[in-house]
C-alpha positions in Angstrom: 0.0 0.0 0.0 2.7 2.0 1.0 4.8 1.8 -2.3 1.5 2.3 -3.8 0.8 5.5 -2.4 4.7 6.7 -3.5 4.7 5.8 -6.8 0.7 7.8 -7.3 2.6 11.1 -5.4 5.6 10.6 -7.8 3.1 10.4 -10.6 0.9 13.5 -9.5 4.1 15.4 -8.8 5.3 14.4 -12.5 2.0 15.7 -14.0 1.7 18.9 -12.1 5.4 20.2 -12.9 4.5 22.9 -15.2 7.5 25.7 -17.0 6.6 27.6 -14.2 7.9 25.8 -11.2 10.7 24.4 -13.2 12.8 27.2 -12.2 12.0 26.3 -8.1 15.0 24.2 -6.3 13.4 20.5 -5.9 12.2 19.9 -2.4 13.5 17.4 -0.6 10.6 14.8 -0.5 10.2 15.1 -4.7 11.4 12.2 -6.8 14.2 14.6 -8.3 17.1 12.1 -9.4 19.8 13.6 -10.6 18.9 17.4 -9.8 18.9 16.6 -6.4 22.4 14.7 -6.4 25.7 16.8 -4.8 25.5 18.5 -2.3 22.6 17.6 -0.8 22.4 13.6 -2.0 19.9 11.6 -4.1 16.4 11.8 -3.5 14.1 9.4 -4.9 13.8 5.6 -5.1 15.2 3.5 -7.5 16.1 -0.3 -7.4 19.9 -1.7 -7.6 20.7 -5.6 -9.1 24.3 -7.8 -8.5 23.9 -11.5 -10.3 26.2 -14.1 -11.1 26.2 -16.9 -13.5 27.8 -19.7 -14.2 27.6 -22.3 -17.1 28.8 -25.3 -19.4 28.0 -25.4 -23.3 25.1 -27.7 -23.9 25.6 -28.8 -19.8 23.7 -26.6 -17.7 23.3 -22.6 -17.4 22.7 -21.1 -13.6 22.2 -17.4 -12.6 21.5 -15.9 -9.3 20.0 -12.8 -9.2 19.3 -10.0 -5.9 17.1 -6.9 -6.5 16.8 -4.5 -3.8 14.9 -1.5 -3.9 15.3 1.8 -2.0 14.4 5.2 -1.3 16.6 8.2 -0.1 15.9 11.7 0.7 18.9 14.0 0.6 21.4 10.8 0.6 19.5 9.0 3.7 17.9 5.6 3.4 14.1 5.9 4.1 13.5 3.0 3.3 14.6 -0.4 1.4 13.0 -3.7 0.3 14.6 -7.0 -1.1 12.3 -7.0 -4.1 13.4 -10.4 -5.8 15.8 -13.1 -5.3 15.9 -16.0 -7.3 17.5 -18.2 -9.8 17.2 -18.8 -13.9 18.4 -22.3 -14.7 19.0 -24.5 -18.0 20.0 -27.5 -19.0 21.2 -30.4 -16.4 20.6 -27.5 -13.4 18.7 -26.9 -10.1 19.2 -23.8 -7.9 17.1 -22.2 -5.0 17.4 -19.4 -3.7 17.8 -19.9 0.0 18.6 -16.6 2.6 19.0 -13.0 1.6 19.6 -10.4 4.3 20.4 -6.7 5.1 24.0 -6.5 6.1 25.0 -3.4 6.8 23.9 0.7 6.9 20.4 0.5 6.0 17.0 2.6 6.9 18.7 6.1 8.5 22.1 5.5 6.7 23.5 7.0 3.7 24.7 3.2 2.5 23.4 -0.6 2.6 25.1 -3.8 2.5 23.1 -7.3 1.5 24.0 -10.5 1.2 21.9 -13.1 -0.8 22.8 -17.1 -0.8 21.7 -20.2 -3.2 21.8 -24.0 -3.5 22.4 -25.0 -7.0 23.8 -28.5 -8.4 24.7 -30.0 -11.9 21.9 -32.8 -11.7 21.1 -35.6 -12.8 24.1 -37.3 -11.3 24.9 -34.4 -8.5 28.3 -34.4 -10.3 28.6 -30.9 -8.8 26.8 -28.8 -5.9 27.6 -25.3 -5.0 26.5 -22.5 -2.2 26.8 -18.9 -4.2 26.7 -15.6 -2.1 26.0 -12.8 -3.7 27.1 -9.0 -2.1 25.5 -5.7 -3.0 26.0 -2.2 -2.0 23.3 0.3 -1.7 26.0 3.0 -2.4 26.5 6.4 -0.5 25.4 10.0 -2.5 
């Protein structure tokens, strides 16, 4: 409900902008982007993706994927969300996605650390099981 209500402000805010009030300095709570980067910090939400893959010709294909979404106002963390976590998989392959967590920095910070893990194996035989941890950094600005 909550991202709900953002994104229908952000839209509101987008349609109202006329020539006139382009010339105002962007208030803090606006979606802004990049007008409201140095010196006062980002202000708006966005989402931020780390992945790795791994794969054998004609074998098997893995990728594990972390999407986090946040929100900043003048280069603070409001607010954050893991928004998806999961694996793509071909051939002889099974991965799932197991833990993903929040690190470091977070809500009141200018930064945030996460860490994401997955169980994945080269099947039908097992030949080859592995535990993949994927980082990602919210960064600072």
């Amino acid at each position: 409900m909550r991202k709900a209500l953002l994104v229908l402000a952000a839209v509101a805010a987008l349609c109202s902008a006329g020539a006139a009030s382009a010339a105002l300095p962007p208030k803090p709570d606006v979606l802004c982007g990049a007008s409201c980067e140095p010196p006062n910090g980002y202000t708006g939400c966005t989402s931020i993706s780390a992945d790795r893959s791994s794969s054998a010709w004609l074998v098997y294909s893995i990728r594990h994927v972390l999407v986090v979404s946040y929100c900043k106002s003048n280069g603070v963390i409001t607010s954050w969300s893991i928004a998806a976590h999961y694996c793509d998989v071909g051939g002889f392959a099974s991965c799932s996605p197991t833990v993903a967590w929040l690190t470091g920095g977070g809500r009141g910070a200018t930064y945030a650390t996460f860490e994401a893990h997955a169980l994945w194996s080269v099947t039908p035989a097992g030949v080859y099981n592995n535990t993949d941890v994927l980082t990602l950094t919210v960064p600072t600005g």
